[in-house]
VMD Tcl script that draws the C-alpha trace (Angstrom):
set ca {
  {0.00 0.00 0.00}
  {2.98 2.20 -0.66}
  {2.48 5.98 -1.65}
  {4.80 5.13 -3.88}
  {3.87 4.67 -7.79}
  {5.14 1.29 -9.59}
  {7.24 0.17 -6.36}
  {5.46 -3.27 -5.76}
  {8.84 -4.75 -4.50}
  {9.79 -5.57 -0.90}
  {13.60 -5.51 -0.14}
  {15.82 -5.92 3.43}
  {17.47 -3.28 4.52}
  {20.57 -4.38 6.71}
  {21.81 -0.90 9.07}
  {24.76 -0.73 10.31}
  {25.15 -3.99 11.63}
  {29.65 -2.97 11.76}
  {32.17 -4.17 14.15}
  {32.42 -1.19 16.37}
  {28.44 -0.60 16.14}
  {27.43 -3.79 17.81}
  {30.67 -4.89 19.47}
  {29.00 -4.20 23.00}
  {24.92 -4.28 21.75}
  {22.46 -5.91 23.70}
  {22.21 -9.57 22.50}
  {24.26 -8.91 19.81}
  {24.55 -12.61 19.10}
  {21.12 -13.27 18.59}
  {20.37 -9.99 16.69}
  {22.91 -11.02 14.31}
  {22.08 -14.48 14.00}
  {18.12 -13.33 13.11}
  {19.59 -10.95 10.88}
  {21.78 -13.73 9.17}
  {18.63 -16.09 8.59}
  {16.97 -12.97 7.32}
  {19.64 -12.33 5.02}
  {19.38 -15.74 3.52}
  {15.50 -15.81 3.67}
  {15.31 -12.95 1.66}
  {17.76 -13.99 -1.17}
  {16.71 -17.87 -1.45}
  {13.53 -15.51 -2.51}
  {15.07 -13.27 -4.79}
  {14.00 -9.89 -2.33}
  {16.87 -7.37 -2.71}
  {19.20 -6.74 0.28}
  {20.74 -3.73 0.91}
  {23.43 -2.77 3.10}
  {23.64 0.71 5.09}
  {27.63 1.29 6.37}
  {28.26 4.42 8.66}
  {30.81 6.39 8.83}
  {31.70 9.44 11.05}
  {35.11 10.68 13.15}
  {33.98 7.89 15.38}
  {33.93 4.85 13.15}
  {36.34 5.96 10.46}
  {35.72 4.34 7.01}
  {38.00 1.41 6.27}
  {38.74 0.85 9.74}
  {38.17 -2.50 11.81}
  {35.33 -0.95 14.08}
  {33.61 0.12 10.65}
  {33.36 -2.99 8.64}
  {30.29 -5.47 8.70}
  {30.57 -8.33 11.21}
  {32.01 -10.75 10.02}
  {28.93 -13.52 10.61}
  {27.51 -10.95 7.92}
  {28.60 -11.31 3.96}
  {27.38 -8.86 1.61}
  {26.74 -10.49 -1.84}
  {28.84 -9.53 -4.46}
  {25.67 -7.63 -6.56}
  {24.05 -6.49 -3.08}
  {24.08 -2.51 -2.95}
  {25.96 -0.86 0.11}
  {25.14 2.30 0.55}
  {27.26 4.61 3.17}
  {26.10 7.13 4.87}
  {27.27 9.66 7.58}
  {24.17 10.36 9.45}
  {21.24 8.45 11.39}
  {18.84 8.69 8.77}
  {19.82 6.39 5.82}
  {18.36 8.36 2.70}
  {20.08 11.46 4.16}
  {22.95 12.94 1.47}
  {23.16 8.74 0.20}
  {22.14 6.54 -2.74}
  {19.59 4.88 -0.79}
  {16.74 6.21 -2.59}
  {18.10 5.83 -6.09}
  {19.14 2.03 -5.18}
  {15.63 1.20 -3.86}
  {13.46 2.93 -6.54}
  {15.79 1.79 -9.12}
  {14.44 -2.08 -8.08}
  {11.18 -1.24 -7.67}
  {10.65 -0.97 -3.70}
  {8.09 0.11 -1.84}
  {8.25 -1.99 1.00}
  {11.13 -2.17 3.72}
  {11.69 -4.31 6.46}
  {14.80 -3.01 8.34}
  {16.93 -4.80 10.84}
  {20.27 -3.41 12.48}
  {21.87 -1.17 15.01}
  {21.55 1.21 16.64}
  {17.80 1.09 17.50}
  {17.67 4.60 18.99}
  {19.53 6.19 16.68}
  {19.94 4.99 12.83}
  {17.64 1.96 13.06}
  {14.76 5.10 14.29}
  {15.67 7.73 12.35}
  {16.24 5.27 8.74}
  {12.09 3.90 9.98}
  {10.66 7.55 10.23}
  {13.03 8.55 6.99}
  {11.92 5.52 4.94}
  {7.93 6.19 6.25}
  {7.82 10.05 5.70}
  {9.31 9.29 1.83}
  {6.36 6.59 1.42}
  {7.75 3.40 2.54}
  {5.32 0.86 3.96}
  {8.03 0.42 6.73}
  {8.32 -3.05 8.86}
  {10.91 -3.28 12.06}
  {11.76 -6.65 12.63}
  {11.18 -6.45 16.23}
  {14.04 -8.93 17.29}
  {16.35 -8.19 14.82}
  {17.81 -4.86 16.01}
  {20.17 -3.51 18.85}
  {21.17 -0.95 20.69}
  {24.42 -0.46 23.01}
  {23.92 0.51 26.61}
  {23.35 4.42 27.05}
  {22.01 4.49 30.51}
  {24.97 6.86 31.47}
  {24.09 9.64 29.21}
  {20.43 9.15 30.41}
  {18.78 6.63 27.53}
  {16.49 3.74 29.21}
  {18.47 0.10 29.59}
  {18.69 -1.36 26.05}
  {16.06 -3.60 26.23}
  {13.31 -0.77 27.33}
  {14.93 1.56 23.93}
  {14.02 -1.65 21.87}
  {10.84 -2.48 23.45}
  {9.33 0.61 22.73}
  {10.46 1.01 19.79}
  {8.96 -1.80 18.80}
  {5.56 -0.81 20.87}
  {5.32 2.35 18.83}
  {6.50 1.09 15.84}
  {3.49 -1.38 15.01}
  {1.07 1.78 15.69}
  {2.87 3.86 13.24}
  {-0.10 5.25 10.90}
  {0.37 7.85 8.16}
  {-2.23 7.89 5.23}
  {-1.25 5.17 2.63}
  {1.14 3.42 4.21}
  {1.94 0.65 6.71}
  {3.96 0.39 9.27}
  {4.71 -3.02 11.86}
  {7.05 -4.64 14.03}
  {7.18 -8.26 13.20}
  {9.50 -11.27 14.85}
  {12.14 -12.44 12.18}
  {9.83 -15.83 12.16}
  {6.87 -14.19 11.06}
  {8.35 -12.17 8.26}
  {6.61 -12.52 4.98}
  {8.24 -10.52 2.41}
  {5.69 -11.16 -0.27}
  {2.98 -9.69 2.18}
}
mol new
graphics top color blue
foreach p $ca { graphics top sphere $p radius 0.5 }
foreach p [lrange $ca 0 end-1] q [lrange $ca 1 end] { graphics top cylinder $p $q radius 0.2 }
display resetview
């Protein structure tokens, strides 16, 4: 139900899931592991994945901290699209790259939920994305001591507010990695 003419296509979008993003994320393990079956769900059924790689004075590019983990392979033909702030479409090819397949439908898994993960949803939803968060596939380090809720509480209601996202002609949900149907 996309706002988005001629875009019937659903694709994965894979953020920032990097060394130094997730090296201390709340069960990164299993995050990555949900994001690994997703991974191969979507392209034993031919649904585009794209990667989103950030880069900042933090997590400089080409550096250990910023490459994908390595339980994560990008495919050879798989777009990776960098970016240097939270919102993935911002000043990036991520628009071009999805449009140019067709998408109009995103289901987005990664790190950091209260920053990129958040801001890519809402960026992906105000452009006319029928947006899904797959609820247990995305993490978020611990920020408690700059005043951010434990991890699990940033996640939880992110997912909690996600599935009640409404804007007119488009979707928005939080789904479990089991229950993802990318033809839906």
């Amino acid at each position: 139900m996309t706002t988005l003419e001629n875009r019937p296509n659903s694709a994965l979008l894979v953020v920032d899931v990097q060394t130094g993003v997730v090296a201390e994320a709340h069960e990164r393990d299993a995050v990555v592991a949900n994001i690994a079956s997703l991974v191969e769900k979507a392209r034993g059924e031919g649904v585009p994945v794209v990667w989103v790689q950030h880069s900042d004075e933090d997590l400089p590019r080409g550096g250990d901290a910023w490459r994908i983990v390595p339980e994560l392979t990008p495919g050879d033909v798989e777009p990776l699209v960098e970016k240097n702030y939270g919102d993935a479409f911002e000043d990036t090819t991520l628009e071009s790259v999805l449009s140019g397949a067709g998408v109009g439908r995103l289901f987005v898994v990664g790190a950091s939920t209260g920053w990129c993960v958040r801001s890519t949803l809402h960026g992906a939803f105000v452009r006319g994305y029928d947006t899904t968060l797959v609820s247990d596939a995305h993490t978020t380090e611990d920020q408690t001591g700059w005043g951010s809720p434990a991890p699990e509480a940033v996640i939880a209601h992110t997912n909690l507010y996600w599935n009640y996202q409404t804007a007119p002609g488009r979707t928005a949900a939080a789904v479990a990695t089991k229950d993802v149907d990318f033809g839906a």
